[in-house]
C-alpha positions as CSV (number, residue, x, y, z in Angstrom):
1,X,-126.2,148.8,96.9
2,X,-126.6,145.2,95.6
3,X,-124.8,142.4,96.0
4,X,-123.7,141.3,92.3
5,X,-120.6,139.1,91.7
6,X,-121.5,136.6,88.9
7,X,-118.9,136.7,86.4
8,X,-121.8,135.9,83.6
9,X,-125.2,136.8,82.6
10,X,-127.7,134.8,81.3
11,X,-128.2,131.7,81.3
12,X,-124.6,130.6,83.1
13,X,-125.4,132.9,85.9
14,X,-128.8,131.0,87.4
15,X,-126.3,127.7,87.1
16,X,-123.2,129.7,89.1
17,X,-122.9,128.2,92.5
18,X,-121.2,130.1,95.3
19,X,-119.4,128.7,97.9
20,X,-122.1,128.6,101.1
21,X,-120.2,131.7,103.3
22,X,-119.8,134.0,100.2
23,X,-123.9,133.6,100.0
24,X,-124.6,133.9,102.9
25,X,-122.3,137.1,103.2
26,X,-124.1,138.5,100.1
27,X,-127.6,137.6,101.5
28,X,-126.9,140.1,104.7
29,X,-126.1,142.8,102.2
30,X,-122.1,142.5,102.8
31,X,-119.8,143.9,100.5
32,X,-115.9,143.8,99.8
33,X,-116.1,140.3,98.4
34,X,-112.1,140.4,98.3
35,X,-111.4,141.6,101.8
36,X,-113.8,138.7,103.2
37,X,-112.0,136.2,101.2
38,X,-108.9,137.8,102.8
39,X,-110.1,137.3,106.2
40,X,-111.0,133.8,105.3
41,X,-107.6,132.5,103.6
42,X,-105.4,134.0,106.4
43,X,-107.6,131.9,108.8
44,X,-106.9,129.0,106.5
45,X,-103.3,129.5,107.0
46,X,-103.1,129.6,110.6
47,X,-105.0,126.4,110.9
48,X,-103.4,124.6,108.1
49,X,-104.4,120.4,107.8
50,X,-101.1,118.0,108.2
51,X,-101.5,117.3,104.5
52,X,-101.3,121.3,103.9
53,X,-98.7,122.3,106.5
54,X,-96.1,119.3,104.6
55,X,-96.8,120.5,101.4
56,X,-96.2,123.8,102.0
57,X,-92.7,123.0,103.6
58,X,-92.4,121.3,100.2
59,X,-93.2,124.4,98.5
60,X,-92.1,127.6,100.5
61,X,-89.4,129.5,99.9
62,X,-89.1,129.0,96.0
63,X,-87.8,125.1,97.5
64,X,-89.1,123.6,94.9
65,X,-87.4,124.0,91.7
66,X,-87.2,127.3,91.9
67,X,-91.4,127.9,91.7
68,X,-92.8,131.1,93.8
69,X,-96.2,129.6,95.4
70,X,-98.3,131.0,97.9
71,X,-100.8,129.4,100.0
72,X,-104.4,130.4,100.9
73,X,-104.5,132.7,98.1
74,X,-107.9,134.7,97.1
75,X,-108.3,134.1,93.5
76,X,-111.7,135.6,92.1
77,X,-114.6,134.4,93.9
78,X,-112.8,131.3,95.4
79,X,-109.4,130.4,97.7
80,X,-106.5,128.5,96.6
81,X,-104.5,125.7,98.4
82,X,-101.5,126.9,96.9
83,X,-101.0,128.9,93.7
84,X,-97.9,129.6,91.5
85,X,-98.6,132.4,89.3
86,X,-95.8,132.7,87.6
87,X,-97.0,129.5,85.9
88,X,-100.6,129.8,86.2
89,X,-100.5,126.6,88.3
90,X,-102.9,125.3,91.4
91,X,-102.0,122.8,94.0
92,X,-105.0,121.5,96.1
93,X,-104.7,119.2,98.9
94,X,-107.7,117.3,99.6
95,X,-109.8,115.5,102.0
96,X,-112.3,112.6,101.6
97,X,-115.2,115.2,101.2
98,X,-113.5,116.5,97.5
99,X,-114.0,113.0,96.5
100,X,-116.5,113.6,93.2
101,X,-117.2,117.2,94.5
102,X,-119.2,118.9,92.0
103,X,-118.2,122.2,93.5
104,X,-114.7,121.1,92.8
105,X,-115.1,120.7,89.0
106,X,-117.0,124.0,88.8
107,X,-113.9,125.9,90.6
108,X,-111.5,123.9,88.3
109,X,-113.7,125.2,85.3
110,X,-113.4,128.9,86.9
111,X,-109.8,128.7,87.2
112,X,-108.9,127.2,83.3
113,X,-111.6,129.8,82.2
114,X,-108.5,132.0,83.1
115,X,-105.4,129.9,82.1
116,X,-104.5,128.2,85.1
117,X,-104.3,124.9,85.6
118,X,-105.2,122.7,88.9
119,X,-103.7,119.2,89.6
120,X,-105.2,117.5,93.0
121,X,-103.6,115.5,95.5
122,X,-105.0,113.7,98.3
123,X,-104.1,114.4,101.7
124,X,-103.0,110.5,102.1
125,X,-101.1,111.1,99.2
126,X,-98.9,114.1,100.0
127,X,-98.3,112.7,103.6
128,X,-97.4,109.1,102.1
129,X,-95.6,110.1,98.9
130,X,-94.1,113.1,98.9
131,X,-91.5,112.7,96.3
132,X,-94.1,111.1,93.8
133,X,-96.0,114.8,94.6
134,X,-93.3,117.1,93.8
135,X,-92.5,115.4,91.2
136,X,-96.2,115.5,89.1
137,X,-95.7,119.5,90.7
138,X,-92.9,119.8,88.7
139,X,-94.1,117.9,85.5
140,X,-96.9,120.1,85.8
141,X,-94.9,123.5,85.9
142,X,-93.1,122.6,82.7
143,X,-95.7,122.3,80.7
């Protein structure tokens, strides 16, 4: 069996960049792309970063505003900080190394491809201003 999992053909597949374990996964032949992310986000939320474990407490437990969001979630080929489906809505908390990230803009392209929308916080930002983050959350439901 191969290991095929570009969403395009063409042209837009040589461009499609992977994120480094996924490649490495399909270069050893592994299969069950989804079950490997799995493994990967439940990982991710045993060994959540400061900025990550507040903002869940923010989020959890439909706390704010009423929004469902879950955290670590597989979405196609990548994993989400914190997704609220219901609204097609992505919460990312990140660290000095997102700063410019190509890799970021091409998972926000993936994600709006599909109707969902990602807004990015830094994790200074959610651990110094936490009411100023909820509340561009919120904005961000409503629209």
């Amino acid at each position: 069996m191969s290991c095929h999992f570009s969403p395009w053909e063409g042209e837009k597949a040589k461009a499609w960049a992977w994120p480094r374990q996924v490649l490495s996964f399909c270069k050893r032949g592994g299969h069950g792309l989804q079950e490997r992310l799995r493994g990967f986000a439940k990982g991710m939320r045993k060994a959540p970063t400061d900025a990550e474990y507040a903002l869940w407490q923010m989020l959890r437990a439909r706390r704010l505003n009423g929004l469902k969001f879950k955290r670590q979630e597989p979405l196609g080929p990548y994993i989400c900080d914190f997704v609220c489906h219901e609204r097609r809505l992505i919460v990312e908390a990140d660290g000095w190394q997102h700063e410019g990230s190509k890799r970021d803009a091409d998972r926000d392209r993936y994600f709006e491809d599909r109707g969902y929308r990602t807004i990015r916080f830094s994790n200074g930002t959610i651990l110094e201003d936490a009411d100023a983050v909820a509340s561009q959350i919120i904005d961000a439901a409503r629209r």
